[in-house]
N, C-alpha and C positions, 0 to 999 in steps of 0.2 A: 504494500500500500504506500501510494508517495502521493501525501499532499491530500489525501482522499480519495483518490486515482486508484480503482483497485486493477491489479496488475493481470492478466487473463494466466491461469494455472497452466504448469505445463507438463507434461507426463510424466508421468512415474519413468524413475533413472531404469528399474524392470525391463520396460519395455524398448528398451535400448538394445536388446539382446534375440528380439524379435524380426522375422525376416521381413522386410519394407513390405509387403504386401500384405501384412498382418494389421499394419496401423496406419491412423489417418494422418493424412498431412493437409494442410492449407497452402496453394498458391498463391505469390503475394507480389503486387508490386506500384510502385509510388511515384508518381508525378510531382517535378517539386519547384519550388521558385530558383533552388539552387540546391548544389550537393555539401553545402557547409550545415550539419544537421545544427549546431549552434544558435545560427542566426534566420536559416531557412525555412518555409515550411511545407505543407504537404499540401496540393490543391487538387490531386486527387491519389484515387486506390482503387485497385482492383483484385480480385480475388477469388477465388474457384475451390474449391472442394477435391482432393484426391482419396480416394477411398477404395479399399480393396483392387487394387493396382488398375483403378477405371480414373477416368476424369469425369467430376460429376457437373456438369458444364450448367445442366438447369438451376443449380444454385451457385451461380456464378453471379456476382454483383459489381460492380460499378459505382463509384459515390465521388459525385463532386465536394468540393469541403471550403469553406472561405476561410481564406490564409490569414494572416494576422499580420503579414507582411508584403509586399507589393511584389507580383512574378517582375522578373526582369527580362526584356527584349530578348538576352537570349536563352533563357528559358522557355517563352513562347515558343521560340524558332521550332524549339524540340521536341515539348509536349503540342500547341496549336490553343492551348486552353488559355482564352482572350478575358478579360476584366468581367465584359459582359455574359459571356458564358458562366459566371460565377454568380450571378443576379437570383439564381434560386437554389444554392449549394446550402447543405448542410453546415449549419454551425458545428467550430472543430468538438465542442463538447456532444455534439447529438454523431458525429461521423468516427469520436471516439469510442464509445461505446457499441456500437455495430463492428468495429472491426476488434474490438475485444471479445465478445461473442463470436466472432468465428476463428478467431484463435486459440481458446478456452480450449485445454487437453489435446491441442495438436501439432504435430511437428509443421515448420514454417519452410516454405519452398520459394527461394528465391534467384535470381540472376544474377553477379555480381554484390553478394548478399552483403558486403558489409555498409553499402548506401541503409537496405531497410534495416537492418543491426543497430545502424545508428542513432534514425527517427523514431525505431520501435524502445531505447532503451529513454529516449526525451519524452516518449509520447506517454509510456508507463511507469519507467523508472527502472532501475534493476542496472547493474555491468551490462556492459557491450559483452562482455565472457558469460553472462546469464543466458541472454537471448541467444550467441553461437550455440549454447551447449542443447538448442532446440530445434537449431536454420540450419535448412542443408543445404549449400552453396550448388547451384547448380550446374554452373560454370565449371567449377572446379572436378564435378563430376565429369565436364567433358573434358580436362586437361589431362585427368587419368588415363581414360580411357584412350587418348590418343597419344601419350605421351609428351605430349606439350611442357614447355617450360613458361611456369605462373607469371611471368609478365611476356606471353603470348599476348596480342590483342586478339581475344574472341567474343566479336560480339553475339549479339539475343541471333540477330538475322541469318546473319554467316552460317552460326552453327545450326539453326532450326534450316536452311537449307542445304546444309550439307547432309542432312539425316532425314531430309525429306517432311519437315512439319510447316505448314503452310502456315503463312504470316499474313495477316487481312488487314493489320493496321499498325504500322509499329510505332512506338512512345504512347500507345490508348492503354492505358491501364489496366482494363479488362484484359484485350489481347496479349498483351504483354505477359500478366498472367497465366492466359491459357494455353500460352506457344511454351513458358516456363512449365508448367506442369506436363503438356505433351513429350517435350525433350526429356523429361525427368524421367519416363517412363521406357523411353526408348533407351537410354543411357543408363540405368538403373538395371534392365535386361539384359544388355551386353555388358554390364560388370559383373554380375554371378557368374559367369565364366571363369572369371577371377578371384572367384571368393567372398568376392564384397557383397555379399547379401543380407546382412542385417542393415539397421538404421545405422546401430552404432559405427560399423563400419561407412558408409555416407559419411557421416559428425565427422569423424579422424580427418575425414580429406579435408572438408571445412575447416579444420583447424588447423589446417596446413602441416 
């Protein structure tokens, strides 16, 4: 609890030992006025459901959110999300708690995870080392898997079209999401090959 803030609970350390297709995870990802989580904020999220090695895409959601801070030009450039597009966004207190609710008892699936690592440890509280020991970087999962050295640039696009997962909008938060959970599962499959089929094994890579 920070501040009143109650923090979304995160699974039992147990179930770390369980094989990724046993437990649920949450795809997650943030649109922001800038990547300094400090000073920056979040003006949107989107997020998707991975459950029993499916993506559960009908409970997939989307949330604009009014920032508390002005997006800047080249922010815009990136996400597209204009001043006026913000005119009926959730307040960040009502856009917080819906994404604490779909975090609640689940591992976090993200792209270059340590952006949402960052926002998620301002937006609830907790170490940047609390929320890793929950996110499974999913990039990192494809640096494995191909042998890459970690300051590779691999971005969301590249690598969902290297592996064949179709990308319909990229920087939309949703999509963003659902192309991250797609890759996870493709990448996730071709690591049991190699042993890495628990969660916990995922976690280890994330922590580099």
């Amino acid at each position: 609890m920070r501040g009143g803030v109650k923090r979304p609970s995160a699974p039992p350390r147990r179930r770390r030992r369980r094989p990724w297709r046993e437990v649920e995870f949450v795809s997650l990802d943030f649109e922001t006025t800038g990547l300094d989580h400090r000073r920056d904020a979040i003006v949107s999220f989107g997020f998707v459901p991975v459950r029993s090695g499916r993506v559960v895409v009908g409970e997939g959601v989307h949330q604009l959110v009014v920032p508390n801070v002005p997006a800047t030009v080249a922010s815009m450039k990136v996400h597209h999300i204009l001043p006026r597009d913000l005119a009926g966004a959730a307040p960040f207190e009502e856009a917080r708690e819906i994404l604490r609710t779909a975090l609640e008892d689940r591992y976090v699936l993200a792209w270059f995870a340590e952006v949402e690592i960052a926002f998620l440890a301002r937006i609830f509280g907790g170490s940047r080392r609390w929320w890793r020991r929950r996110t499974v970087d999913v990039r990192r999962l494809a640096i494995e898997l191909e042998h890459a050295r970690p300051d590779v640039r691999n971005t969301l696009v590249g690598t969902a079209s290297r592996y064949g997962v179709p990308v319909a909008s990229p920087h939309e938060a949703l999509d963003d999401a659902l192309v991250t959970a797609q890759l996870f599962l493709v990448l996730a499959t071709k690591l049991e090959a190699r042993g890495l089929s628990t969660v916990g094994s995922q976690l280890r890579l994330t922590r580099g």
